[in-house]
py3Dmol code that shows the C-alpha trace and the ligand (Angstrom):
import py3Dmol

protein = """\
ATOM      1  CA  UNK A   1       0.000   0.000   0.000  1.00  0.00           C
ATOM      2  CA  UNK A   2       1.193   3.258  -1.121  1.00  0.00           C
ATOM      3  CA  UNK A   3       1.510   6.788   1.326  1.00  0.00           C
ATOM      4  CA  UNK A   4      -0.989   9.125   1.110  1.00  0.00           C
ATOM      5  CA  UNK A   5       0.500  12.214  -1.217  1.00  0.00           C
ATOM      6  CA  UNK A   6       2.381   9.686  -3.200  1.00  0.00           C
ATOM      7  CA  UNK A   7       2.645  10.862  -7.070  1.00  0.00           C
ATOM      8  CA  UNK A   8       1.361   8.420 -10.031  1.00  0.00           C
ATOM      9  CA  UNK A   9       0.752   8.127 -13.123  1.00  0.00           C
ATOM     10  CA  UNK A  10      -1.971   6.332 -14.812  1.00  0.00           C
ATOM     11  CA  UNK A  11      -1.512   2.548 -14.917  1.00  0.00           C
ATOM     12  CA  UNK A  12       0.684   2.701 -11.665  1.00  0.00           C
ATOM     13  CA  UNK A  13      -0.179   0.121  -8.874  1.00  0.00           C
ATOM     14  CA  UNK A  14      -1.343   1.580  -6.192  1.00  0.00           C
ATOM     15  CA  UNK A  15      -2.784  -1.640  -3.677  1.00  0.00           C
ATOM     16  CA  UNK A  16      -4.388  -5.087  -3.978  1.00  0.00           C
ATOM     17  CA  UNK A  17      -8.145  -5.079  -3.914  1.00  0.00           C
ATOM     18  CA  UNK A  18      -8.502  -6.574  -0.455  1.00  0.00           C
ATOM     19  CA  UNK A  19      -6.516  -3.348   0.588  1.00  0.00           C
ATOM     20  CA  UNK A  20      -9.021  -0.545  -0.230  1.00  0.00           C
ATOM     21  CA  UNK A  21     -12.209  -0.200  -2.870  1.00  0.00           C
ATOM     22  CA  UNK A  22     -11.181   1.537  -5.402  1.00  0.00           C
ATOM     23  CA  UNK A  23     -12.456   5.007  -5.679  1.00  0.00           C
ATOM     24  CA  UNK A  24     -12.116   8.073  -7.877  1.00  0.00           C
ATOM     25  CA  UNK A  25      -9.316   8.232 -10.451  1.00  0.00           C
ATOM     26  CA  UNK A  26      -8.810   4.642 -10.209  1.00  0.00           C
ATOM     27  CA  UNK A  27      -9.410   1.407 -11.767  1.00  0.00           C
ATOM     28  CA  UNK A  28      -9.232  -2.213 -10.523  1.00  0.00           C
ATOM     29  CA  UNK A  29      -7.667  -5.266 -12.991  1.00  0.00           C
ATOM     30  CA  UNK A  30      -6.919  -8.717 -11.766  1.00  0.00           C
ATOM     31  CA  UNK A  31      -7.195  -8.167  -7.899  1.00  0.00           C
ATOM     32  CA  UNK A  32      -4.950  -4.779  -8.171  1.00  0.00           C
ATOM     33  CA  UNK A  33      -6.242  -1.600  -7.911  1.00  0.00           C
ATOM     34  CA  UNK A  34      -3.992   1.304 -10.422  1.00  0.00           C
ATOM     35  CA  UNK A  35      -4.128   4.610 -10.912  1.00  0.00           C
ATOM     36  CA  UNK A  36      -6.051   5.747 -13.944  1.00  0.00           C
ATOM     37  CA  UNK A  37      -4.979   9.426 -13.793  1.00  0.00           C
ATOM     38  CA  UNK A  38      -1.872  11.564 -12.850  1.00  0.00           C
ATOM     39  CA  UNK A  39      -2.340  12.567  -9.646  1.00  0.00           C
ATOM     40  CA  UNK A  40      -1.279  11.844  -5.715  1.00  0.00           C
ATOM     41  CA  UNK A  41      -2.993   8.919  -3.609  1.00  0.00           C
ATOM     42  CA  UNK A  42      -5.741   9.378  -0.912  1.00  0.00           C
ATOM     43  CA  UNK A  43      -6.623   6.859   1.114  1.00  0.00           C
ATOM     44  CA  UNK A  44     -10.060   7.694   2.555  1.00  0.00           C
ATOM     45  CA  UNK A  45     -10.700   5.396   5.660  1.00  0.00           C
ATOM     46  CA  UNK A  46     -14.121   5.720   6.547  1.00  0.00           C
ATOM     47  CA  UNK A  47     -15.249   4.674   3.040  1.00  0.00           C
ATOM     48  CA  UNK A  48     -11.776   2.703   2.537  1.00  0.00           C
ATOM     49  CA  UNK A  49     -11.517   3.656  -0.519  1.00  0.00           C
ATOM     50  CA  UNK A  50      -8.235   4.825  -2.581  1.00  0.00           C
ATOM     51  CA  UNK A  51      -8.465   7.665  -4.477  1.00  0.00           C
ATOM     52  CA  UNK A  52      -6.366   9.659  -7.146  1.00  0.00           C
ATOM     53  CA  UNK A  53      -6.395  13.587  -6.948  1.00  0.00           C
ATOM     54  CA  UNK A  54      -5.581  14.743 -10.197  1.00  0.00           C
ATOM     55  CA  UNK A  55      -2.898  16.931 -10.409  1.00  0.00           C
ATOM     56  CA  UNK A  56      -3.379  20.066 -12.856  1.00  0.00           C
ATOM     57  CA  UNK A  57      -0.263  19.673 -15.344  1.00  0.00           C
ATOM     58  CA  UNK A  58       1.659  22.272 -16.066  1.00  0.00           C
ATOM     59  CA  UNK A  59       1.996  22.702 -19.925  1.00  0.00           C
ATOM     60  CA  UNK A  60       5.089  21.314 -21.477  1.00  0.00           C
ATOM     61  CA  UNK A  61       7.542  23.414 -23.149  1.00  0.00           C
ATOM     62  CA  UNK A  62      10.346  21.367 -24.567  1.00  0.00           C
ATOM     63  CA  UNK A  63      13.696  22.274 -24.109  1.00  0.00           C
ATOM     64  CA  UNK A  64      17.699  21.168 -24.987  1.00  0.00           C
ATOM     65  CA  UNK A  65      18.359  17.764 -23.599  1.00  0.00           C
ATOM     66  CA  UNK A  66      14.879  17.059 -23.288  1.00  0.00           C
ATOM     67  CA  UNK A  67      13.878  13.487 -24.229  1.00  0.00           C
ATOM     68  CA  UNK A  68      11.140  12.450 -26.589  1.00  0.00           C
ATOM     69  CA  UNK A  69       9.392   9.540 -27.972  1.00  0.00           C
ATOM     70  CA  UNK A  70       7.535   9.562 -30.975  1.00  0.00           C
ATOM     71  CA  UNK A  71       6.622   7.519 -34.074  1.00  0.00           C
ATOM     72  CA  UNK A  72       8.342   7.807 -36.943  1.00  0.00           C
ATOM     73  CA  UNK A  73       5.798   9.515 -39.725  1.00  0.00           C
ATOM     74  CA  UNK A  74       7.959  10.589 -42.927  1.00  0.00           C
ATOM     75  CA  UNK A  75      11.636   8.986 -43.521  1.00  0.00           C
ATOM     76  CA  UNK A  76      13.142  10.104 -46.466  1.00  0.00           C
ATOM     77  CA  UNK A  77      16.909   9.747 -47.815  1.00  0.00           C
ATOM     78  CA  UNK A  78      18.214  12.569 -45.628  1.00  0.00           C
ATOM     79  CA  UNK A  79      15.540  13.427 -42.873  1.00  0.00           C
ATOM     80  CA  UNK A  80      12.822  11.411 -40.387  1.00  0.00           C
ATOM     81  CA  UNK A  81       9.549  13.286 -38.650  1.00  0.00           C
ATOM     82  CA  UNK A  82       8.237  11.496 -35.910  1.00  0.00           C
ATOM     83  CA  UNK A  83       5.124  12.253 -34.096  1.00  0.00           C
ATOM     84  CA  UNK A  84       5.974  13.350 -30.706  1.00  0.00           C
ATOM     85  CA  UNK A  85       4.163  11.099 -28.095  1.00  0.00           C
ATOM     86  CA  UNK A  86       6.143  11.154 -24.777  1.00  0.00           C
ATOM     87  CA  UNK A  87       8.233  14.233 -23.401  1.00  0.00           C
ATOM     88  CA  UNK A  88      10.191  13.731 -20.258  1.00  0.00           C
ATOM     89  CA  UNK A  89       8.026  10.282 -19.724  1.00  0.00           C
ATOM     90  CA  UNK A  90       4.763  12.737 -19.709  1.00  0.00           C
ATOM     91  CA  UNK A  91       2.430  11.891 -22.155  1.00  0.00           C
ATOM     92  CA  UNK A  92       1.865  14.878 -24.625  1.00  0.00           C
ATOM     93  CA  UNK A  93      -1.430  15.377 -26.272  1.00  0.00           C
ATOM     94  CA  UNK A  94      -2.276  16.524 -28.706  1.00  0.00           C
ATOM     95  CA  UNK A  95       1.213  15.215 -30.545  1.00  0.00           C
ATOM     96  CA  UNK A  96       3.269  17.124 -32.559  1.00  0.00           C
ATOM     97  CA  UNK A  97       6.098  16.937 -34.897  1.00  0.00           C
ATOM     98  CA  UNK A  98      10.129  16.458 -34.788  1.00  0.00           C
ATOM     99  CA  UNK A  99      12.302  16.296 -37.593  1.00  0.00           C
ATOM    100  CA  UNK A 100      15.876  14.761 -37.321  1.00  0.00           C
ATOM    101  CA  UNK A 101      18.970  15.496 -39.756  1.00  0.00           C
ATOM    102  CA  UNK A 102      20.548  12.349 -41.804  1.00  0.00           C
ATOM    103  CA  UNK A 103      23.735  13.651 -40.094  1.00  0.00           C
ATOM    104  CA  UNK A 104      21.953  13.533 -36.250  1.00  0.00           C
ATOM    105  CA  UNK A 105      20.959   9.819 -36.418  1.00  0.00           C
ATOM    106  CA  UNK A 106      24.406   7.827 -35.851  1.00  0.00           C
ATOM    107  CA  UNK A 107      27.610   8.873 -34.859  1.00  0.00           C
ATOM    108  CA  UNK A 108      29.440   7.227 -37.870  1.00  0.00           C
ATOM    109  CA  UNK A 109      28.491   8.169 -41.620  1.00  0.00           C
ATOM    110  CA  UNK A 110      25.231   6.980 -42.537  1.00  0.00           C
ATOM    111  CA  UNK A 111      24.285   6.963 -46.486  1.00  0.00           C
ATOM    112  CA  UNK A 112      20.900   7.102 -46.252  1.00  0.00           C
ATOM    113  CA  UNK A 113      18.475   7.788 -43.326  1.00  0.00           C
ATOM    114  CA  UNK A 114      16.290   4.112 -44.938  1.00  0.00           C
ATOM    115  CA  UNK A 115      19.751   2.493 -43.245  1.00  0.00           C
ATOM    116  CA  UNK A 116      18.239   3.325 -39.745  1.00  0.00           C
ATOM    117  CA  UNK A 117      14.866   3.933 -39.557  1.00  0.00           C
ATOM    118  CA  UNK A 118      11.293   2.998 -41.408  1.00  0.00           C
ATOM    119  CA  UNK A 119       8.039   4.302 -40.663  1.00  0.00           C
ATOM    120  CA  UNK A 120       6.310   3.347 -37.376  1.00  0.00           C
ATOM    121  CA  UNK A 121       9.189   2.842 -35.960  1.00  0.00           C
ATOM    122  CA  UNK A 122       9.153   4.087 -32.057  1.00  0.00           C
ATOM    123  CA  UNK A 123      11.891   6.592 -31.383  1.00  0.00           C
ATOM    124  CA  UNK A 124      13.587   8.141 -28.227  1.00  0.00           C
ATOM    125  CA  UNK A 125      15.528  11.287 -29.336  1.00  0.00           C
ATOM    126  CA  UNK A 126      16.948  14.222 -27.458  1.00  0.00           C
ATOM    127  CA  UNK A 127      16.130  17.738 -28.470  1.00  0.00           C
ATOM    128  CA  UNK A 128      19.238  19.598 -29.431  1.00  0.00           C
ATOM    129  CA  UNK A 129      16.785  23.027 -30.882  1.00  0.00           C
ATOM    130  CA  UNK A 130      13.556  23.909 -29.611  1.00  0.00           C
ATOM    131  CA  UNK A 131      13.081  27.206 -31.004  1.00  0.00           C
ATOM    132  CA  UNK A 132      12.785  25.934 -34.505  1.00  0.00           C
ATOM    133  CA  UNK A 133       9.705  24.530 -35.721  1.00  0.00           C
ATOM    134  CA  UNK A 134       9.465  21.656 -35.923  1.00  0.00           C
ATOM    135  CA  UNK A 135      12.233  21.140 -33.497  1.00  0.00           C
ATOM    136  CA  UNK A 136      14.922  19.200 -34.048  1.00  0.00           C
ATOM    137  CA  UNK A 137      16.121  16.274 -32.651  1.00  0.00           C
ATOM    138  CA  UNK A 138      19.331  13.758 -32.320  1.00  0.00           C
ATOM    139  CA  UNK A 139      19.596   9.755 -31.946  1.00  0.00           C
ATOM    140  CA  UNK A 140      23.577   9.749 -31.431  1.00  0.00           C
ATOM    141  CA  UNK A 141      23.976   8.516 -28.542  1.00  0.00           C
ATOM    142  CA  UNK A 142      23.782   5.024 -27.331  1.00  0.00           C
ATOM    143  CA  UNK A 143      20.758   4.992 -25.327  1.00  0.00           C
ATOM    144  CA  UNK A 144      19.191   7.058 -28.040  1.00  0.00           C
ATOM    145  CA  UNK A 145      17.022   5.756 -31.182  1.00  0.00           C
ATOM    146  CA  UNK A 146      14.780   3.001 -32.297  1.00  0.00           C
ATOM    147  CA  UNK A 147      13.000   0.967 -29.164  1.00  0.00           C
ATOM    148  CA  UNK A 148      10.403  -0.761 -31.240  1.00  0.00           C
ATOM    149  CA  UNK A 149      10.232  -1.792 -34.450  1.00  0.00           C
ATOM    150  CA  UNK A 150       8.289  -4.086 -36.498  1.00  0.00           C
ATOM    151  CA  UNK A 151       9.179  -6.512 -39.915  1.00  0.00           C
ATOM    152  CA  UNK A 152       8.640  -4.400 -42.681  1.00  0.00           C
ATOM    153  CA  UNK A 153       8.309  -7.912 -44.726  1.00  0.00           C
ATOM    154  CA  UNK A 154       5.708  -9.684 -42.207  1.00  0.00           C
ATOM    155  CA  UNK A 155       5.224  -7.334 -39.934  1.00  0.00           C
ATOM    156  CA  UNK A 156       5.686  -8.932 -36.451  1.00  0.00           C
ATOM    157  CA  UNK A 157       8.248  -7.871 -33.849  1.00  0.00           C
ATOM    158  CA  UNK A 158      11.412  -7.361 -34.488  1.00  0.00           C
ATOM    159  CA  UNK A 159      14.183  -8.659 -32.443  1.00  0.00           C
ATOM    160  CA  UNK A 160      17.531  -7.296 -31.195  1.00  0.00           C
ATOM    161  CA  UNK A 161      20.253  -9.252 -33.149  1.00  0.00           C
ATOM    162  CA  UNK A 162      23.334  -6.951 -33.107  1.00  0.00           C
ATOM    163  CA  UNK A 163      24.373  -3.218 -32.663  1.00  0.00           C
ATOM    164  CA  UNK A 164      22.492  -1.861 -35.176  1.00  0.00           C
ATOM    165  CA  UNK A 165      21.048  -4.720 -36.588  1.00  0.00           C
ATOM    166  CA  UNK A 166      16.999  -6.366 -35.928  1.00  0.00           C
ATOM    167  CA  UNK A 167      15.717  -9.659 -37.049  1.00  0.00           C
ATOM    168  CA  UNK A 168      12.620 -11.075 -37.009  1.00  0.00           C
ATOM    169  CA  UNK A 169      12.126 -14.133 -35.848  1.00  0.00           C
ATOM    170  CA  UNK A 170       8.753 -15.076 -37.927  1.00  0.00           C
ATOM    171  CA  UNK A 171       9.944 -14.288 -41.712  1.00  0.00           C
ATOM    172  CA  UNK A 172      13.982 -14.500 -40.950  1.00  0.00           C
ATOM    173  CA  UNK A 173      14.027 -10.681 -42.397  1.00  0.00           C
ATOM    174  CA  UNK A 174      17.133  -9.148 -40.808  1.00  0.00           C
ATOM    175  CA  UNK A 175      16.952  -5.350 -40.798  1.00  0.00           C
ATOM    176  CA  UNK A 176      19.798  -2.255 -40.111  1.00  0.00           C
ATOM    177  CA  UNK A 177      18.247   0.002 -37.525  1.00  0.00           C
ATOM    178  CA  UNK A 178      20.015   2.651 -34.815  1.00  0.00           C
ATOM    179  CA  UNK A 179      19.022   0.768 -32.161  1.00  0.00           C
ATOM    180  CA  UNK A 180      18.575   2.367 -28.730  1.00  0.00           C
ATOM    181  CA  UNK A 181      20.791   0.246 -26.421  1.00  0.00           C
ATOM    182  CA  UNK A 182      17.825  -1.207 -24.260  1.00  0.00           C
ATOM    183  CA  UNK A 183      15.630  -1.972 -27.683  1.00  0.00           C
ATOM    184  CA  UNK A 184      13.084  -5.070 -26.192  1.00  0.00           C
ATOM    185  CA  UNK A 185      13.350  -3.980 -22.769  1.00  0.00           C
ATOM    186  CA  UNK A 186      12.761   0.166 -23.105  1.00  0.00           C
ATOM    187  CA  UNK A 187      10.481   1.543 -20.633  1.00  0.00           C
ATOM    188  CA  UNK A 188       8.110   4.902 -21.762  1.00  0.00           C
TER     189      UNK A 188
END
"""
ligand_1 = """\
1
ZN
Zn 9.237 -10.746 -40.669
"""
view = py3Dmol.view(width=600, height=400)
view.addModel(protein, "pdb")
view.setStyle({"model": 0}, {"cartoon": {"style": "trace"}})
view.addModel(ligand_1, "xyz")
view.setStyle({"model": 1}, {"stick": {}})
view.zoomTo()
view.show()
């Protein structure tokens, strides 16, 4: 059982189900009760319920060195837009677009930007301008760049084979990505 005041986001565990009820801002799935909004935890005793106060976001203004995730939209020879989905691990809604330089993907030359990335691909980048629209963002370093990817032959998961290399298992299609260093295991 978490403290009351305790900060969550939505689809964070909060108790089991013999615990508390669940109450406001929360949902219960297989005997656990999670958070279904960002917010802090109230426990209210007399009803014994668990509740989730949302918390009023601030808006997000990206920055430099900010982090984002985002599906990849448009990949041509020399540049890649992705749709910006997570900033900082906070959701952002609605999306909106990134663009990333041939030249920003890997650290070692790169002929063409199809030699790391396909559409729907999921991306972590880092913002390195914000002031330009749409900004701009790198994949350079290691834990930077693809986390998910699927066979552009069959379509299923792709796994991690090698730096910079994915294979799927299903069709045997073996595909050069720039693979984030924790691709298969990346958290959001
Ligand atoms: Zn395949």
């Amino acid at each position: 059982m978490l403290s009351n005041g305790e900060f969550l986001l939505p689809g964070d565990n909060i108790c089991n189900i013999e615990e508390a009820l669940p109450g406001e801002g929360t949902y219960a799935a297989s005997g656990l009760i999670y958070a279904n909004v960002t917010g802090t935890v109230f426990m209210d005793k007399k009803k014994r319920t668990v509740n989730i106060f949302p918390k009023v976001r601030k808006p997000l203004v990206p920055k430099k060195g900010d982090v984002v995730i985002g599906q990849a939209e448009n990949v041509n020879k020399h540049m890649t837009a992705i749709a910006v989905k997570y900033l900082n691990s906070q959701p952002v809604e609605p999306s909106y677009s990134a663009i990333m330089h041939i030249s920003q993907c890997t650290r070692s030359y790169l002929d063409s930007m199809f030699d790391a990335i396909k559409e729907g691909d999921i991306i972590r980048g880092k913002i390195v301008d914000a002031h330009t629209i749409p900004l701009q963002f790198t994949t350079t370093y290691n834990e930077l760049g693809i986390i998910y990817a699927l066979c552009s032959n069959c379509g299923e998961r792709l796994r991690y084979l090698r730096r910079g290399t994915l294979k799927c298992d299903n069709c045997g299609s073996i595909e050069p990505r720039k693979v984030a260093e924790d691709y298969g295991r990346a958290r959001l």
